[in-house]
C-alpha positions in Angstrom: -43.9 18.2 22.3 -41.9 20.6 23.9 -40.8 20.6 27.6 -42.5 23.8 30.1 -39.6 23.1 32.3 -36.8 23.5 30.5 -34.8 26.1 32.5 -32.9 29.2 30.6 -29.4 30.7 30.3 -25.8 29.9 29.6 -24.2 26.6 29.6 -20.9 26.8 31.9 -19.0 26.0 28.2 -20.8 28.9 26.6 -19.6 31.2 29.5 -16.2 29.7 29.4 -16.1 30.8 25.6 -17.4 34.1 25.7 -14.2 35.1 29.0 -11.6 33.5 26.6 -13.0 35.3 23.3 -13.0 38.5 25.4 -9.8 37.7 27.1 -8.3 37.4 23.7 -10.0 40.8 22.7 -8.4 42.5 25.8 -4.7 41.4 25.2 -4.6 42.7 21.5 -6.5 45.7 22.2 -4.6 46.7 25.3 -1.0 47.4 23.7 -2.8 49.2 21.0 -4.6 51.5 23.4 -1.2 52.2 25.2 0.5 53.4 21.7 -2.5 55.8 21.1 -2.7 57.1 24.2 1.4 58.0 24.8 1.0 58.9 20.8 -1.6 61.9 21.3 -0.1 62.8 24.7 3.1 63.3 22.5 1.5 64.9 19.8 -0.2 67.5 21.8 3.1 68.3 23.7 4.6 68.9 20.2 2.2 70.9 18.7 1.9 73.3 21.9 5.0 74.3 21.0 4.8 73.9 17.3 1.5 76.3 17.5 2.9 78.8 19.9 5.9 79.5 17.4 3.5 79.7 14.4 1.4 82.4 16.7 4.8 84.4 17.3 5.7 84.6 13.9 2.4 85.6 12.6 1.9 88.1 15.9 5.5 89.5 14.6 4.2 90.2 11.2 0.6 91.5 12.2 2.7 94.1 14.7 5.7 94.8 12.7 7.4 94.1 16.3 10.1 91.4 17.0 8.3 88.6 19.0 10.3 86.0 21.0 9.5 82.7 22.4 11.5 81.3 25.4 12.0 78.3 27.7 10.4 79.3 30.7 10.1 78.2 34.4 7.7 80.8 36.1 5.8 81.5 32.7 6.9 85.4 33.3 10.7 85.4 32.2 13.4 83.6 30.2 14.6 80.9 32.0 18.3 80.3 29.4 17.7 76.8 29.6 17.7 74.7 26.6 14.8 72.6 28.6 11.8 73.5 26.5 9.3 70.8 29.1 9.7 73.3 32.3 7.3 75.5 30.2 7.9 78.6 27.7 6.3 82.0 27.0 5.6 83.9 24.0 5.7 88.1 24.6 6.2 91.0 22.3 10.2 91.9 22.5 10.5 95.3 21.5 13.9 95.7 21.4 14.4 92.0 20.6 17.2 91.4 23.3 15.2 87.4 24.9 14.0 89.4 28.2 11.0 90.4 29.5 11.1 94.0 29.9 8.6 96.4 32.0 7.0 98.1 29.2 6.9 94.4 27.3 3.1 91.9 27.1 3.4 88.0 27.7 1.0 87.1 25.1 1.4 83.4 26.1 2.5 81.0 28.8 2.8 77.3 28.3 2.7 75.4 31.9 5.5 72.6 32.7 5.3 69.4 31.6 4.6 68.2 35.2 1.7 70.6 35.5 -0.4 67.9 33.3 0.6 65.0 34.6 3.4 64.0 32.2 7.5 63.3 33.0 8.0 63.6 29.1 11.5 65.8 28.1 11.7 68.7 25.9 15.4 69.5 25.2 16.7 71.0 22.5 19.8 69.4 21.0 22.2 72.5 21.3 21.9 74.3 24.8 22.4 77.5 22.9 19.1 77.6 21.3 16.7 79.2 24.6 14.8 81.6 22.5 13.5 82.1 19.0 12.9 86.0 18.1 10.6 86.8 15.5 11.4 89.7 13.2 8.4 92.1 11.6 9.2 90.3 8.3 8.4 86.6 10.4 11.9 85.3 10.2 13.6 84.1 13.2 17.0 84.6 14.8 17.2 81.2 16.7 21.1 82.4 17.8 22.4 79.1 16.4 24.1 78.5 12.8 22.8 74.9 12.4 19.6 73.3 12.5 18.4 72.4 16.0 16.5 69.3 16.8 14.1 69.8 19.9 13.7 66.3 21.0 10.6 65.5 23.0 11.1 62.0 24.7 8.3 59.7 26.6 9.2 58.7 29.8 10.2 56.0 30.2 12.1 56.7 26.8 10.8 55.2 23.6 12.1 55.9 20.2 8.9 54.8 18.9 7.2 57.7 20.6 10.4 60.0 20.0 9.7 63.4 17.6 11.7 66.2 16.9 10.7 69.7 16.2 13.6 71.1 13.5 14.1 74.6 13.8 16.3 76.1 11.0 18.5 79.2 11.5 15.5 81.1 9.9 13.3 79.8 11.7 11.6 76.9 9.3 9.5 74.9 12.1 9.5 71.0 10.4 8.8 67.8 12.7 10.2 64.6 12.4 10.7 60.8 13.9 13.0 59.5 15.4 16.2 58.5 13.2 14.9 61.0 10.3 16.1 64.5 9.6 19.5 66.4 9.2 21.2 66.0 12.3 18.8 63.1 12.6 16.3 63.1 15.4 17.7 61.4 18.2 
């Protein structure tokens, strides 16, 4: 014979179980989410730049017109800043001289860092290397002999989260980790 009074729900132990089993859950899952979440943010970053490099090369062949892409801080002119996270532009460079002239289109402006929210770095490894100019054939003058790492750093710095966009002297776009590459990607 079963008892009609018998009250339902949780025994405090049951309770007490089910907080530490989620408890548990929380603190390995919680690291984890941090890593994916700085890892896309980085990522994205990256690949703003990455893409806007692969649109001025192919915008340079489509027109038969140089096409440069520069570090930019008011998303209408050249800044001649090795600092690639204060923003950059892409624009059709007739004469291929790195400036914005009057008769010359911005085809693209990427925003500062800051803009979105994010205190990550964008630097390039030589100071020299502000601009990449696209020729009609789709190489690139880059105005430095070497390869040039463009080191994008979280903030606070992590070499985990570190990458580095390689840009060769002909303009060869290749990214890396940190510690990998020639000059290695520091």
């Amino acid at each position: 014979m079963t008892s009609k009074n018998r009250a339902a729900g949780f025994t405090m132990m049951e309770l007490v179980m089910v907080i530490a089993i989620a408890g548990l859950l929380a603190a390995i899952g919680i690291p984890s989410f941090k890593y994916v979440t700085a890892s896309n943010r980085i990522a994205t970053e990256l690949n703003a730049l990455v893409g806007d490099l692969q649109f001025a090369r192919s915008e340079a062949i489509k027109e038969g017109l140089p096409v440069t892409v520069c570090a930019s801080t008011d998303g209408a002119n050249c800044s001649n800043s090795g600092t690639w996270n204060t923003g950059w532009i892409v624009f059709a460079d007739s004469n291929g001289n790195k400036t914005v002239d009057a008769n010359e289109t911005v085809l693209r402006v990427q925003k500062n860092f800051t803009a979105t929210g994010s205190t990550d770095t964008l630097v390039a490894s030589n100071a020299a290397f502000q601009a990449v100019v696209f020729n009609r054939e789709g190489y690139a003058a880059t105005s430095v002999a070497a390869v040039v790492n463009v080191a994008l750093h979280s903030s606070p710095v992590n070499n985990q989260w570190t990458r580095c966009l390689a840009v060769t002297p002909v303009g060869a776009l290749t990214v890396v980790k940190y510690g990998v590459g020639t000059p290695s990607c520091t």
